[in-house]
C-alpha positions in Angstrom: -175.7 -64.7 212.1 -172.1 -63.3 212.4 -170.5 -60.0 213.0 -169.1 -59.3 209.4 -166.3 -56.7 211.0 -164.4 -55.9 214.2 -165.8 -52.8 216.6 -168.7 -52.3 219.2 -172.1 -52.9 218.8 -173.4 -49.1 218.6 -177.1 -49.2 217.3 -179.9 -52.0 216.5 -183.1 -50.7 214.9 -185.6 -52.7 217.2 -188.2 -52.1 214.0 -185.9 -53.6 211.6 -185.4 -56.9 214.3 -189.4 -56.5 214.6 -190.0 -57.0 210.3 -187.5 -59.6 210.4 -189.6 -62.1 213.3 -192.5 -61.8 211.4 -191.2 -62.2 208.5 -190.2 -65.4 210.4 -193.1 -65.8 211.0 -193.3 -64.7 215.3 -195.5 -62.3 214.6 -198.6 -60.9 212.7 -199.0 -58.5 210.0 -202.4 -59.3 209.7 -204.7 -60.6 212.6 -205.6 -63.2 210.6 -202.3 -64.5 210.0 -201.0 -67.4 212.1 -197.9 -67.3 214.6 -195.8 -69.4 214.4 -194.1 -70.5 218.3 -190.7 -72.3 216.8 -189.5 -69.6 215.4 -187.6 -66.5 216.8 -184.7 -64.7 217.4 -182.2 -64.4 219.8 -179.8 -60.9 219.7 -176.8 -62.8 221.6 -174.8 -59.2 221.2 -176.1 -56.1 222.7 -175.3 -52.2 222.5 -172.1 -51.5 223.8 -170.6 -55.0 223.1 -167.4 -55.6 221.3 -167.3 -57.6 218.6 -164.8 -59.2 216.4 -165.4 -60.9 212.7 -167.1 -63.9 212.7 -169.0 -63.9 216.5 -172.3 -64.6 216.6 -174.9 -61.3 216.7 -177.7 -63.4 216.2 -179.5 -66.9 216.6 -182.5 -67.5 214.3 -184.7 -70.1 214.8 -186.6 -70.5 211.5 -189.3 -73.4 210.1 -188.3 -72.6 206.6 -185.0 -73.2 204.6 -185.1 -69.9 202.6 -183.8 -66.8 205.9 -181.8 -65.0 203.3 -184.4 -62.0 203.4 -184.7 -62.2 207.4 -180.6 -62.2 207.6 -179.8 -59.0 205.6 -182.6 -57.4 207.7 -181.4 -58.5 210.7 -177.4 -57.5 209.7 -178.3 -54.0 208.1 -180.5 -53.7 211.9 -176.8 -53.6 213.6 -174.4 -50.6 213.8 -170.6 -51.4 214.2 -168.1 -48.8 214.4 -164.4 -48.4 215.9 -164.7 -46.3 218.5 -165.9 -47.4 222.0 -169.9 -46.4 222.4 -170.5 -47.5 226.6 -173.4 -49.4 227.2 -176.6 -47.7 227.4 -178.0 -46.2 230.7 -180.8 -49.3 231.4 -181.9 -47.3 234.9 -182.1 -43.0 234.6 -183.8 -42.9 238.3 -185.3 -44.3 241.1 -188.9 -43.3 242.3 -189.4 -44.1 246.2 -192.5 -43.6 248.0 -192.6 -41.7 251.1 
């Protein structure tokens, strides 16, 4: 899936991403439906990241032919704007035992 515009990568909705793999088929909406292991996806651009038109934002991995569903979920998921967002704070503290 490619980046439709230039800018940086400032939001994706992990619930949207998490509809879109099991609509995939990766995950459950019921317990009695089956996962399927082939399929997935891969978010090859994160927050923060710059992106210009056409790179890749996502790799799906699909057993069917007909995504189109799964791709506009997956697109309207990501946030692109102009202005330079910093990548998110992945460590706030550190806990040491005494």
């Amino acid at each position: 899936m490619k980046a439709e515009t230039d800018g940086y990568v400032k939001e994706i909705t992990a619930d949207k991403i998490g509809v879109a793999a099991m609509q995939l088929g990766a995950g459950r909406a019921t317990k009695e439906d089956e996962i399927d292991l082939a399929v997935g996806l891969i978010l090859e651009k994160k927050i923060g990241d710059y992106v210009t038109k056409g790179d890749t934002l996502v790799t799906l991995h699909a057993s069917k032919s007909d995504v189109k569903e799964v791709e506009r979920i997956v697109l309207d998921s990501y946030t692109i704007v102009n202005e330079e967002t910093g990548k998110p704070t992945l460590i706030h503290k550190e806990i040491h035992a005494e």
